[in-house]
LUMZA-516734 format. One record per residue (C-alpha): x, y, z; residue in one letter; residue number from 1. Coordinates in nm, 3 decimals, decimal comma, padded with zeros to 5 digits. Each point is the difference from the previous one (the first is absolute). Layout:
BEGIN
[tise [X Y Z] 'A' NUM]
...
END
This chain:
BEGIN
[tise [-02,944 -06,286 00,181] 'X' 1]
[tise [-00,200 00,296 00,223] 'X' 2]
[tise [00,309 00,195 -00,108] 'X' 3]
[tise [-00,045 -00,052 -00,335] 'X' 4]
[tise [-00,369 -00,002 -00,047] 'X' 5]
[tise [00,086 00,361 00,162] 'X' 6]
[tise [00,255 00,126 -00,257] 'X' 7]
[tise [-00,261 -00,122 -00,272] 'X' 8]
[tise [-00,280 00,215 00,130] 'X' 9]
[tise [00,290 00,300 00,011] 'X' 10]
[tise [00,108 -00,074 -00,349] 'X' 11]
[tise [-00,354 00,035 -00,100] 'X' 12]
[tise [-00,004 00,361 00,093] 'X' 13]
[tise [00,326 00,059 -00,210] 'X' 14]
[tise [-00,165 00,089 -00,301] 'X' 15]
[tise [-00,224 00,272 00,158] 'X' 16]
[tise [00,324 00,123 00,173] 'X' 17]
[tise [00,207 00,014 -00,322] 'X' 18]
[tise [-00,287 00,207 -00,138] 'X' 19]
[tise [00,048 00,287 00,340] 'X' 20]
[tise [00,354 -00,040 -00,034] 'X' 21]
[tise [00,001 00,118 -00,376] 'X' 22]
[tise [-00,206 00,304 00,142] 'X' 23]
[tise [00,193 00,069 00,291] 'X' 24]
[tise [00,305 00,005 -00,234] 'X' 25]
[tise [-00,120 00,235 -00,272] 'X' 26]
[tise [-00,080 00,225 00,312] 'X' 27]
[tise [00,382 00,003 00,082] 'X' 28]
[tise [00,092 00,067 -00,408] 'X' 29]
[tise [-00,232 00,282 -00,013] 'X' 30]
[tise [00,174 00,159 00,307] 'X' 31]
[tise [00,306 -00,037 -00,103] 'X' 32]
[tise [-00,068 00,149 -00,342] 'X' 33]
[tise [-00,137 00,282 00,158] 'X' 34]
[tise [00,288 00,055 00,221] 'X' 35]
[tise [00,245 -00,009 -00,280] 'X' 36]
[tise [-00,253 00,233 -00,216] 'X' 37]
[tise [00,032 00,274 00,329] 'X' 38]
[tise [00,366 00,002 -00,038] 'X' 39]
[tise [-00,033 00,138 -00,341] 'X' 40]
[tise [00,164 -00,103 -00,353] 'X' 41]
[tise [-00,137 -00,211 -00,276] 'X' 42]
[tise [00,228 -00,313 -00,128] 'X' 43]
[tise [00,135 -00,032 -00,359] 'X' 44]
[tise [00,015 -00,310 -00,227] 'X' 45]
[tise [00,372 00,095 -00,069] 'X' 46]
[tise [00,142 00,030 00,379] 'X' 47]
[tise [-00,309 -00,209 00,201] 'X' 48]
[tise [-00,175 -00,237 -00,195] 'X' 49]
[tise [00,237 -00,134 -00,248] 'X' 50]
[tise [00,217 -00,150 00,225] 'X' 51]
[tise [-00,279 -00,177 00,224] 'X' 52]
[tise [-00,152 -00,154 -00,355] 'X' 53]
[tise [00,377 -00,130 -00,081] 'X' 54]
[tise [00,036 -00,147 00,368] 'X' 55]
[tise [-00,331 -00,129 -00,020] 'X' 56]
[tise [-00,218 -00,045 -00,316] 'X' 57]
[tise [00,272 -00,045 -00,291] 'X' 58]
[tise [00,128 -00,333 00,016] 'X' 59]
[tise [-00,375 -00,099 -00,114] 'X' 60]
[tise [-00,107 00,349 -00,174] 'X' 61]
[tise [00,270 00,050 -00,243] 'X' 62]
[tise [00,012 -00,077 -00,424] 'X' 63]
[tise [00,012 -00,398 -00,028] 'X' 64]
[tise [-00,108 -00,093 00,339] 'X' 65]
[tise [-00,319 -00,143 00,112] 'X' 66]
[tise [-00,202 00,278 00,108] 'X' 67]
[tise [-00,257 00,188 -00,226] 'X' 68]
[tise [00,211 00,345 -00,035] 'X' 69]
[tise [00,283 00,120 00,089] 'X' 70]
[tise [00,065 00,234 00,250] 'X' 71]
[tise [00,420 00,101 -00,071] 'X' 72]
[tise [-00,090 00,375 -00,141] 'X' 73]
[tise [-00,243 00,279 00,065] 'X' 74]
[tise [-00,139 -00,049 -00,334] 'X' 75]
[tise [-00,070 -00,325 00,089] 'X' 76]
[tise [-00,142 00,057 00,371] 'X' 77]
[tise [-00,229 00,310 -00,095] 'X' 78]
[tise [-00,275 -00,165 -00,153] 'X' 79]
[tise [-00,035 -00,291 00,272] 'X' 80]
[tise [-00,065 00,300 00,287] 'X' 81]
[tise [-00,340 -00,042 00,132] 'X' 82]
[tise [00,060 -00,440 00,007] 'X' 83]
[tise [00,363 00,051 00,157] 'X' 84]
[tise [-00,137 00,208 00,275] 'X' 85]
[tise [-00,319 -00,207 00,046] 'X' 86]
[tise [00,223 -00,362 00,022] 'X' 87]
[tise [00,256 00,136 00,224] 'X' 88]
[tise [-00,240 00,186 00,259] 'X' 89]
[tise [-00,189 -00,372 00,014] 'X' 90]
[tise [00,321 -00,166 00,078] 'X' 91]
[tise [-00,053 -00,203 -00,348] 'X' 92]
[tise [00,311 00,107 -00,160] 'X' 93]
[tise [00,299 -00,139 00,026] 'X' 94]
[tise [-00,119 -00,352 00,070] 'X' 95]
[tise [00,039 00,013 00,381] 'X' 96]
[tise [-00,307 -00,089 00,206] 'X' 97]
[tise [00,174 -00,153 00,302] 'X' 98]
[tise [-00,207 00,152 00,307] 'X' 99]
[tise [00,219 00,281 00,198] 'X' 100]
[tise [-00,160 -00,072 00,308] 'X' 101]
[tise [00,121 -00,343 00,110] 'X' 102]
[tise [00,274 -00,270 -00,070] 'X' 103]
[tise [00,323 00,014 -00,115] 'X' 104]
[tise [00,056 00,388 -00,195] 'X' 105]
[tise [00,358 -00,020 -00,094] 'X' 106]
[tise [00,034 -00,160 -00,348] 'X' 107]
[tise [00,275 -00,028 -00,246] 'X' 108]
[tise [-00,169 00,079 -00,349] 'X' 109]
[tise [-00,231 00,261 00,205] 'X' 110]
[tise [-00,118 00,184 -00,308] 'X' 111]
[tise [-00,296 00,170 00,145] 'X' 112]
[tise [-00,048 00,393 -00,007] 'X' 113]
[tise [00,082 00,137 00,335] 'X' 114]
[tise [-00,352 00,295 00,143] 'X' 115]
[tise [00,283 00,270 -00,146] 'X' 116]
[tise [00,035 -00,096 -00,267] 'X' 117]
[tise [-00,345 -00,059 -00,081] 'X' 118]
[tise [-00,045 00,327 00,139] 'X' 119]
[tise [00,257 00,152 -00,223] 'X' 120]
[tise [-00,170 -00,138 -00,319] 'X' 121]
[tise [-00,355 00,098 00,106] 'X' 122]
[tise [00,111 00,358 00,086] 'X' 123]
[tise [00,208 -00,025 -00,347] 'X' 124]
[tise [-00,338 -00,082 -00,206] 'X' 125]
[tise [-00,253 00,244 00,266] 'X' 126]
[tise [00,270 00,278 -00,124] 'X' 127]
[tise [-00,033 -00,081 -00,428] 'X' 128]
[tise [00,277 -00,267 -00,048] 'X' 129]
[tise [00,242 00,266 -00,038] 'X' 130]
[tise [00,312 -00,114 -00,212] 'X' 131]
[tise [00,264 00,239 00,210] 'X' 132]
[tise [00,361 00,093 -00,144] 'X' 133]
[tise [00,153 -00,247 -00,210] 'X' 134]
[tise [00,312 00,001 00,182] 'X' 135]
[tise [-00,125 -00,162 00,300] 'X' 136]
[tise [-00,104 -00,331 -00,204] 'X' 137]
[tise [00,229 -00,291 00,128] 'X' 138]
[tise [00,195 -00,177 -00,263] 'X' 139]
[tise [-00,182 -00,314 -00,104] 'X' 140]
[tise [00,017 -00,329 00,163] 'X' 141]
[tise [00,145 -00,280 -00,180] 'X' 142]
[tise [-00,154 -00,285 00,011] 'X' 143]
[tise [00,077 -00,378 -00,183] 'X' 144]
[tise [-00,009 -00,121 -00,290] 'X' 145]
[tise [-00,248 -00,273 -00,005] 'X' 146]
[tise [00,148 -00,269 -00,029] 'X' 147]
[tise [00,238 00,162 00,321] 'X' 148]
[tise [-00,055 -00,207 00,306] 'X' 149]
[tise [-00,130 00,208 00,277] 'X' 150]
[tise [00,242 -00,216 00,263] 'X' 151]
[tise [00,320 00,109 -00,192] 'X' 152]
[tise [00,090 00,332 00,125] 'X' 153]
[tise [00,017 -00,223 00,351] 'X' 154]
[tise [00,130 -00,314 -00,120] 'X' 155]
[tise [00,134 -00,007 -00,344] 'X' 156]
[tise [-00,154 -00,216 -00,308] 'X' 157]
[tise [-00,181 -00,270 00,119] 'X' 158]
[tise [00,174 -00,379 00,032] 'X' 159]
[tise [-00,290 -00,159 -00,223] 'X' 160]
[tise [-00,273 00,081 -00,171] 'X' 161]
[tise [-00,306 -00,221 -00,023] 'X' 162]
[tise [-00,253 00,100 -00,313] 'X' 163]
[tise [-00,323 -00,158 -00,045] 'X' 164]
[tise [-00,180 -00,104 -00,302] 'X' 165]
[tise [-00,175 00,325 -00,162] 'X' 166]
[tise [-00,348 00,006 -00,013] 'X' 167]
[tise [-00,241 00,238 -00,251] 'X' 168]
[tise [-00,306 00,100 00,099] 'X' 169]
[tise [-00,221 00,147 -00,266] 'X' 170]
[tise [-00,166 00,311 00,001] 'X' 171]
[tise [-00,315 -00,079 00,219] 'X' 172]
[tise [-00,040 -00,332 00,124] 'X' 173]
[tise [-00,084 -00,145 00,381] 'X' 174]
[tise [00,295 -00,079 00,285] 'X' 175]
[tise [00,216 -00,185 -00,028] 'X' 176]
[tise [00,268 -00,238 00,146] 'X' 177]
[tise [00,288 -00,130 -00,118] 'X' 178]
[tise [00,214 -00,253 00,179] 'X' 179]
[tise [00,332 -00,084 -00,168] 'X' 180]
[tise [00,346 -00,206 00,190] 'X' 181]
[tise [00,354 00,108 -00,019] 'X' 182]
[tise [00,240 -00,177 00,140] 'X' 183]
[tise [00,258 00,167 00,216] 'X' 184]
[tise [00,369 -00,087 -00,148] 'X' 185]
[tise [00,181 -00,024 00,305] 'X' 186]
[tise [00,224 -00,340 00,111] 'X' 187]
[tise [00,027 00,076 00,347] 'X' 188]
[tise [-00,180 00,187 00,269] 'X' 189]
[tise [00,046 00,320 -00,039] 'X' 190]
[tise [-00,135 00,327 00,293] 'X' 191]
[tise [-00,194 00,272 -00,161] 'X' 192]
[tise [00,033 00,324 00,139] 'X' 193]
[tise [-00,194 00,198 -00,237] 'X' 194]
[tise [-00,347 -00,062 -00,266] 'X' 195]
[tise [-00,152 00,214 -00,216] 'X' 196]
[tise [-00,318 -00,051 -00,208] 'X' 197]
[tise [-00,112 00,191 -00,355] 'X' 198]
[tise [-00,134 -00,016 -00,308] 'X' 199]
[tise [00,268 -00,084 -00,284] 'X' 200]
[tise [-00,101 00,372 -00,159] 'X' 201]
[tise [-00,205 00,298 00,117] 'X' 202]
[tise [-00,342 -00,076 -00,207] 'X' 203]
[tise [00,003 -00,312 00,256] 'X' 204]
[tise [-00,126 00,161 00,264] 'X' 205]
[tise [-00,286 00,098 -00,129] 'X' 206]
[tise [-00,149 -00,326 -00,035] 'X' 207]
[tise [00,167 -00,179 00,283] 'X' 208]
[tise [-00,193 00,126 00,283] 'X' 209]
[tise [00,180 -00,206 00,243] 'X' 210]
[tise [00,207 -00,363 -00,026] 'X' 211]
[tise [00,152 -00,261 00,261] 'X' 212]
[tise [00,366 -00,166 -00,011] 'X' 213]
[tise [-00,098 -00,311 00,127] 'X' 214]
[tise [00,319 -00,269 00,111] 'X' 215]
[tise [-00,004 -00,338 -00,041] 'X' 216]
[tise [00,261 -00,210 00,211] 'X' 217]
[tise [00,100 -00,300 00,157] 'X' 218]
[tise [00,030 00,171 00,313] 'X' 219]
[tise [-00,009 -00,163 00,331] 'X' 220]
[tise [-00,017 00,292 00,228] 'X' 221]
[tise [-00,365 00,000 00,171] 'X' 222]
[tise [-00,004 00,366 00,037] 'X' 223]
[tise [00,049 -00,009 -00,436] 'X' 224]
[tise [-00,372 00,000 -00,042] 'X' 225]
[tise [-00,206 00,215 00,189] 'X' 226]
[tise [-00,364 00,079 -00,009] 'X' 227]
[tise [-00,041 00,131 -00,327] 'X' 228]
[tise [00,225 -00,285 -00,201] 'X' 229]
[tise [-00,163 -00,169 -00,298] 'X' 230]
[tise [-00,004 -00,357 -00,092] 'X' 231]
[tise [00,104 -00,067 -00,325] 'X' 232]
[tise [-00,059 -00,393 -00,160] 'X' 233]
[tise [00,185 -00,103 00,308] 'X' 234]
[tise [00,264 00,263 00,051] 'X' 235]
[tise [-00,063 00,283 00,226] 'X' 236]
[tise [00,053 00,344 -00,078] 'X' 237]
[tise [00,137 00,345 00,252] 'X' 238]
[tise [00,000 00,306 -00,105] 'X' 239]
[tise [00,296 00,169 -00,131] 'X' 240]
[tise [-00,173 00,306 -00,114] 'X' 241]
[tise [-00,255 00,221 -00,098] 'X' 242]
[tise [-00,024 00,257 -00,264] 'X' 243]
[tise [-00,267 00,294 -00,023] 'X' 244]
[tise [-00,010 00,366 -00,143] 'X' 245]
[tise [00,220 00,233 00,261] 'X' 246]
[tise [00,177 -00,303 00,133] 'X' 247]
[tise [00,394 -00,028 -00,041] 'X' 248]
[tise [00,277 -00,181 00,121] 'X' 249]
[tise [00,019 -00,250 00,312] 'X' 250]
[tise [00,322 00,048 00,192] 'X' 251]
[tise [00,057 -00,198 00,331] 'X' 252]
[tise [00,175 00,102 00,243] 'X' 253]
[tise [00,387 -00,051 00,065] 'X' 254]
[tise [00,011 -00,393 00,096] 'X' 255]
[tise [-00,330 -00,090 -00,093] 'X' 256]
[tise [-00,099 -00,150 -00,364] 'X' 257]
[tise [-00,216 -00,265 -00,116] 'X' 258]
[tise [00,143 -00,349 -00,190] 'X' 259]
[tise [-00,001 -00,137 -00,325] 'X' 260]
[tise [00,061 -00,394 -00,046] 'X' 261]
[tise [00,097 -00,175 -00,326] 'X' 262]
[tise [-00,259 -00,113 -00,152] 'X' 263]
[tise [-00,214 00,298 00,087] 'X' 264]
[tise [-00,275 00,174 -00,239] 'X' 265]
[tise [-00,218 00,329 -00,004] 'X' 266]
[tise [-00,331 -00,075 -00,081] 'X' 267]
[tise [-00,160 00,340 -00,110] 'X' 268]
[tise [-00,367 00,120 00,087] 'X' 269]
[tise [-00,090 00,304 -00,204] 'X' 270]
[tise [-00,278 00,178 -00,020] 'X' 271]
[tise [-00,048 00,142 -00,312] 'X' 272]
[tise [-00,290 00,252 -00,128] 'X' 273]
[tise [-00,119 00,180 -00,355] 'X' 274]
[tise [00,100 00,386 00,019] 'X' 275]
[tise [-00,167 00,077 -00,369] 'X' 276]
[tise [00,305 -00,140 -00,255] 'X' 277]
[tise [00,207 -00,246 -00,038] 'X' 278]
[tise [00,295 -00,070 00,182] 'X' 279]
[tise [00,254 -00,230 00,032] 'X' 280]
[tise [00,234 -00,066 00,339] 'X' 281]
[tise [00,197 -00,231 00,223] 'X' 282]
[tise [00,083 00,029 00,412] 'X' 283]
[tise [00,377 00,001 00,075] 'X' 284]
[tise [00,136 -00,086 00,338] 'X' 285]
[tise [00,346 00,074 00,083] 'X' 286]
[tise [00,171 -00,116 00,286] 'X' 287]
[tise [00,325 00,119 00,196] 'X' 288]
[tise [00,187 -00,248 00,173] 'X' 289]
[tise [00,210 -00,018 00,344] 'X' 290]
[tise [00,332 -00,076 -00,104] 'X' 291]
[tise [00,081 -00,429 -00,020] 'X' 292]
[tise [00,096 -00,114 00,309] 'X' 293]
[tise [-00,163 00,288 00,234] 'X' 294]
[tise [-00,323 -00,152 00,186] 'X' 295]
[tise [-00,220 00,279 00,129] 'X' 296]
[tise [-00,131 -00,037 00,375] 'X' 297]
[tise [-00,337 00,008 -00,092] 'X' 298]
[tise [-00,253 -00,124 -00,250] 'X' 299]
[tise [-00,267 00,246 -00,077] 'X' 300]
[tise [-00,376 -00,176 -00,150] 'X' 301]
[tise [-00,260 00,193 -00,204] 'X' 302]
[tise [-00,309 -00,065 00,178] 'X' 303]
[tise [-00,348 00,029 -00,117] 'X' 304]
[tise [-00,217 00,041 00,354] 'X' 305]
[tise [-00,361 -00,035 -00,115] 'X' 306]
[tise [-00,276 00,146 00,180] 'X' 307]
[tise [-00,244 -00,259 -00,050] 'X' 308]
[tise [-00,042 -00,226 00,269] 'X' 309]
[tise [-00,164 -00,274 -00,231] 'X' 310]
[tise [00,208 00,032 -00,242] 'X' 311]
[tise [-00,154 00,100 -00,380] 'X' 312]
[tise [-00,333 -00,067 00,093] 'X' 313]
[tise [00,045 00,270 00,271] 'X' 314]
[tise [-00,053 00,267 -00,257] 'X' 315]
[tise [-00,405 00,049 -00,024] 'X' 316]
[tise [-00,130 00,354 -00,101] 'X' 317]
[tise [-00,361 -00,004 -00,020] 'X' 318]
[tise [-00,141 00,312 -00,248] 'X' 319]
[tise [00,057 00,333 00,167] 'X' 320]
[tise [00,163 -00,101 00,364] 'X' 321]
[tise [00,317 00,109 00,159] 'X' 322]
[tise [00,191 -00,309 00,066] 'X' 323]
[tise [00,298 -00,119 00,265] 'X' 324]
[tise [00,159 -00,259 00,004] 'X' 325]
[tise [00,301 -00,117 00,186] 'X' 326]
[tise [00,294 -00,288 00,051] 'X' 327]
[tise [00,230 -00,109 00,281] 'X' 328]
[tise [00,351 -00,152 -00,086] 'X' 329]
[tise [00,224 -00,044 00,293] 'X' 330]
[tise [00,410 00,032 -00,068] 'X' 331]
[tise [00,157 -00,320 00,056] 'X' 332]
[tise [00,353 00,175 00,094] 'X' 333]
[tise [00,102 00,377 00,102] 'X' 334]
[tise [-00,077 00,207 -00,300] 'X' 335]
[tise [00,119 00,385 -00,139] 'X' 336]
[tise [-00,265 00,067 -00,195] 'X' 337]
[tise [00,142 00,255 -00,290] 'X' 338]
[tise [-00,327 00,106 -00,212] 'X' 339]
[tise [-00,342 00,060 -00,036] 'X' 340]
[tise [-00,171 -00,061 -00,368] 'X' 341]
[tise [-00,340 -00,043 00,034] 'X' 342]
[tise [-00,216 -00,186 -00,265] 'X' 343]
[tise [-00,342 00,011 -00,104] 'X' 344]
[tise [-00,185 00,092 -00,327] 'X' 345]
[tise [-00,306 00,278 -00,109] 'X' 346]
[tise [-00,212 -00,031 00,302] 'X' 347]
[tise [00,293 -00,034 00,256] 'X' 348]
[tise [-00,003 00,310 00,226] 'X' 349]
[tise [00,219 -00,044 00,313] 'X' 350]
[tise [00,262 -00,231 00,114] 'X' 351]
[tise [00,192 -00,027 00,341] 'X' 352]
[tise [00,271 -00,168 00,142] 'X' 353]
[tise [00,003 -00,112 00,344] 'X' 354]
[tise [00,234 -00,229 00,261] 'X' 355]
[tise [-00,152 -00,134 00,318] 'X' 356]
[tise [00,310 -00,056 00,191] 'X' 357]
[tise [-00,019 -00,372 00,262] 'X' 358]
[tise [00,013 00,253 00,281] 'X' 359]
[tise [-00,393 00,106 -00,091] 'X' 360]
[tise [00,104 00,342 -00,145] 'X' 361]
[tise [-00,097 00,106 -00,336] 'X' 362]
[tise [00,175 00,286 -00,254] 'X' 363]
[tise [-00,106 00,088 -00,318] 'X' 364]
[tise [00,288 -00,029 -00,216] 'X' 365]
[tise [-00,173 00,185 -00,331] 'X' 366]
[tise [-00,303 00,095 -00,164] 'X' 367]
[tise [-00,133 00,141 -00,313] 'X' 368]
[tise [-00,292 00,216 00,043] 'X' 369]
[tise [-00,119 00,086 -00,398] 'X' 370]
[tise [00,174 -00,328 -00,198] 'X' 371]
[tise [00,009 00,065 -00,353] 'X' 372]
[tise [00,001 -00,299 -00,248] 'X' 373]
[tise [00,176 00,174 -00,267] 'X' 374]
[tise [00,281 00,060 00,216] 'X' 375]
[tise [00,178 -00,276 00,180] 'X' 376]
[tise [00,228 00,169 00,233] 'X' 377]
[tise [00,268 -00,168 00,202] 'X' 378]
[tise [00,062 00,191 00,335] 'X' 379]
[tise [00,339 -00,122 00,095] 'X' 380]
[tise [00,127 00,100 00,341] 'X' 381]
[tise [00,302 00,154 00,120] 'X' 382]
[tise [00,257 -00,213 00,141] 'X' 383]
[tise [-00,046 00,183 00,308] 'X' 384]
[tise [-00,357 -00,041 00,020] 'X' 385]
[tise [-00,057 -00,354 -00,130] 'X' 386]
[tise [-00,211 -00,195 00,255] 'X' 387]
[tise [00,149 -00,289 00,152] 'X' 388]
[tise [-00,245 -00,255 00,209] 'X' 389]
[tise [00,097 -00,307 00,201] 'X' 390]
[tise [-00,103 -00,366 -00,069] 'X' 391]
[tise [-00,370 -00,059 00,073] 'X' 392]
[tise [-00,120 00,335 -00,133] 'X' 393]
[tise [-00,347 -00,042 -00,174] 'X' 394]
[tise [00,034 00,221 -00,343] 'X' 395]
[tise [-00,378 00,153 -00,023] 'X' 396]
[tise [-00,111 00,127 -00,350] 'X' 397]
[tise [-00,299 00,183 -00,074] 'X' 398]
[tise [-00,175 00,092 -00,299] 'X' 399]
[tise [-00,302 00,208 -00,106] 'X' 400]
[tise [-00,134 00,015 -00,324] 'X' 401]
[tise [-00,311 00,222 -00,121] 'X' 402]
[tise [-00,213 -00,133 -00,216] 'X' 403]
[tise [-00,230 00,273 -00,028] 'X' 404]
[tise [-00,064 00,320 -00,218] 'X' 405]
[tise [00,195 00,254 00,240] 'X' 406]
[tise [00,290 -00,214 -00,147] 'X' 407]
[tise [00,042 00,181 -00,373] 'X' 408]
[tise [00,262 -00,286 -00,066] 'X' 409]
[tise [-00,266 -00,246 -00,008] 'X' 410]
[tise [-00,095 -00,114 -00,304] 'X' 411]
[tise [-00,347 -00,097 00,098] 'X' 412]
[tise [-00,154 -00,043 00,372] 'X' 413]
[tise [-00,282 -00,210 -00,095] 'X' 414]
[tise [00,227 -00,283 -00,071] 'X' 415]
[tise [00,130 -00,234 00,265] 'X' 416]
[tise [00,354 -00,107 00,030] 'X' 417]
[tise [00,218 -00,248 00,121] 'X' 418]
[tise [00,353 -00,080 -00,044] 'X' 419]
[tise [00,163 -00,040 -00,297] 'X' 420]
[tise [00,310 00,100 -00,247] 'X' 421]
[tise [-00,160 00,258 -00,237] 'X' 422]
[tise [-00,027 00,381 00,075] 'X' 423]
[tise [-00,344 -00,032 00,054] 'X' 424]
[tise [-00,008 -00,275 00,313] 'X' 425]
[tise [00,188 00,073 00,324] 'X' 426]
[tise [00,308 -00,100 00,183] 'X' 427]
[tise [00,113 00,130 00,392] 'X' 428]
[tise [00,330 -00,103 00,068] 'X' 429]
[tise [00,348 00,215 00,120] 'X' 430]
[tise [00,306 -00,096 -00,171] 'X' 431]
[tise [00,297 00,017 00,245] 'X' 432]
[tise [00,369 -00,056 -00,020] 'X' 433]
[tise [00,072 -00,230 00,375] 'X' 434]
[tise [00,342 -00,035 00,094] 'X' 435]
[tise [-00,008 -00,263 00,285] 'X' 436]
[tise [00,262 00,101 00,279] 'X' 437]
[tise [00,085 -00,236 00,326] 'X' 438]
[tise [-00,130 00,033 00,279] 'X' 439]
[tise [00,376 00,133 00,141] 'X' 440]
[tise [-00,044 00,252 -00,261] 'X' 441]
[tise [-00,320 00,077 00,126] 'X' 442]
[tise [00,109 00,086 00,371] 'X' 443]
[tise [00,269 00,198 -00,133] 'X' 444]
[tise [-00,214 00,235 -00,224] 'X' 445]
[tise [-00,310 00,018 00,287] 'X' 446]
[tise [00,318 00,106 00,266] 'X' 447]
[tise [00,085 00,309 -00,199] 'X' 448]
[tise [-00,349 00,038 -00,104] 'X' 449]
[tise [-00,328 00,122 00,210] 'X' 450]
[tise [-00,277 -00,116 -00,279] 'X' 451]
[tise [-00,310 00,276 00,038] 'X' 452]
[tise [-00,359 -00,183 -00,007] 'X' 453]
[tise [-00,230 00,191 -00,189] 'X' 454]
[tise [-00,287 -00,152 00,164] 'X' 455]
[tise [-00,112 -00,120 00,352] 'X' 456]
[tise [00,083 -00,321 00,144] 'X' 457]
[tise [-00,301 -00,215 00,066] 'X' 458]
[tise [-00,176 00,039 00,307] 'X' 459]
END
């Protein structure tokens, strides 16, 4: 408990460190931006900045998508200048906030702006947004249809699709949630290797800011429901996903999957809000399966690990405070962890990750320094650099939430808040895919492995 009582008055201090951080870094940006400016030349849309927009900013910015303009030609770009360069140099754009200075930095969906090429599109805009030769312009991505599946360039169609009832939501109206059952038609059990979540058409997204695929089945396994899992009229729900604006496909890893049992149901959450007109959409889940008969190694659990120690009544932001609050859940088996989406709503401002290992050592496994409600990201690590943990490890998570004017997300600092579904209450919790590995497993990975702590041990 000393230990702890220890890390709390250190996490206390994050905040003011994130703040010197964020200086310290736009230090390093401007000298490398004046470094490249010394070694002379200006960049072009055509050859420079086109192709860092398609690798980067298209797949939302393009004619149909979800994003407010599109960014696929210079005719499109010029007139978005002065907000392109002001997003980017803050780190707001694309959707990235995961802090560079500690955890786990090698990602699979990274789709954050490396300091060149932020530099590159600073020094573009600082020169006049100069168009450059035609010829230099790369030929056009492609990108799919809408009603493509983002998992089938990997994996093919999907095995089944699941489609909720639709829902319309009039032009202006409050949140609000809708809840409706499918049942899965399947006979036997049957391995999935592969989800994804999305909105039967593209208007969808506008008013689904984020929904849950809930799983309801008679299944025995202990590890089935893990902090997080709903009760539902006497059947208990895991999570089999979670859908949000910028999140795609989950693909486990090669032997790993999660099961589906006859009988089984998805119980959608979503979260639906007014964007100005009416519109008129349904969630879709489809699901890949292992082939019958194969049995995957491992069974991998969507896990919500909340930050509140007491649970909903944890969350208590008096008028114009800066709030933390934190949880403890401690892993029943040898995990991997594989992801990091963090969860909170308008006055949420950092989350972190952390695993207190049974040897007394801490490491922080992630943290996001500026969380943004309107984007949900899902960090999902490398294969390589997925955390694993032995039995016994205490999972710490940590939230802060600002409920005061610096905050221009918050609707209104006067106003107290406590936990709750709509936009304007709070949540804290850290959705996380666990795949549970022995403890044989577990010697064999730490033999090959020397894990790094990333903080002290106690003294």
């Amino acid at each position: 408990m000393q230990r702890i009582r220890a890390e709390r008055s250190r996490r206390r201090a994050v905040l003011g460190v994130l703040g010197g951080l964020a200086i310290v870094a736009g230090l390093a940006l401007a000298s490398t931006r004046a470094d490249a400016r010394a070694a002379g030349g200006n960049p072009t849309f055509a050859k420079d900045v086109a192709p860092i927009f398609q690798a980067k900013c298209q797949e939302c910015h393009r004619v149909g998508s979800m994003a407010p303009m599109s960014l696929t030609t210079f005719e499109e770009v010029r007139p978005w200048v002065r907000a392109i360069k002001e997003r980017v140099s803050a780190h707001q754009m694309p959707p990235w906030h995961i802090d560079r200075n500690v955890g786990v930095q090698k990602f699979k969906n990274d789709m954050s702006l490396s300091d060149d090429q932020i530099d590159t599109i600073v020094r573009w805009i600082d020169s006049g947004a100069p168009m450059g030769d035609p010829k230099d312009m790369p030929a056009p991505r492609q990108w799919p249809s809408d009603n493509e599946w983002q998992a089938t360039k990997l994996l093919g169609a999907p095995d089944l699709v699941i489609t909720s009832a639709p829902y319309t939501m009039i032009a202006h109206h409050q949140d609000a949630w809708f809840r409706p059952v499918n049942e899965i038609p399947i006979t036997e059990p049957r391995w999935v290797r592969a989800v994804e979540m999305r909105p039967s058409a593209a208007p969808g997204r506008r008013i689904i800011h984020h929904a849950v695929a809930y799983l309801e089945q008679d299944d025995k396994d202990p590890l089935a429901f893990p902090p997080g899992s709903a009760n539902a009229g006497g059947e208990r729900r895991s999570m089999l996903m979670e859908w949000a604006i910028g999140k795609q496909y989950d693909m486990y890893r090669p032997n790993t999957g999660k099961l589906l049992l006859p009988g089984a149901k998805i119980w959608w959450d979503e979260h639906i809000h007014a964007v100005g007109e009416e519109i008129t959409t349904s969630l879709q889940l489809g699901i890949w399966f292992y082939p019958k008969g194969q049995e995957p190694k491992y069974r991998t659990y969507l896990t919500a690990f909340s930050a509140l120690k007491n649970g909903r009544a944890g969350i208590d932001l008096p008028p114009n405070t800066l709030v933390e609050n934190e949880g403890f859940t401690v892993l029943k088996q040898a995990a991997r962890l594989e992801n990091f989406q963090p969860h909170m709503h308008l006055r949420g401002k950092a989350m972190e990750l952390e695993a207190i290992l049974p040897d007394g050592t801490n490491q922080i496994v992630a943290r996001v320094s500026n969380f943004n409600f309107n984007w949900m990201t899902n960090y999902i690590f490398d294969d390589d650099a997925a955390p694993v943990f032995p039995k016994g490890t205490i999972i710490h998570a940590t939230a802060w939430h600002d409920n005061t004017r610096a905050n221009k997300n918050n609707p209104d600092p006067d106003q107290w808040v406590g936990y709750g579904d709509r936009t304007v209450d709070e949540m804290a919790h850290e959705w996380v895919n666990v795949t549970y590995i022995s403890d044989e497993d577990y010697a064999d990975w730490a033999a090959k492995h020397k894990p790094v702590r990333s903080t002290q041990t106690p003294q």
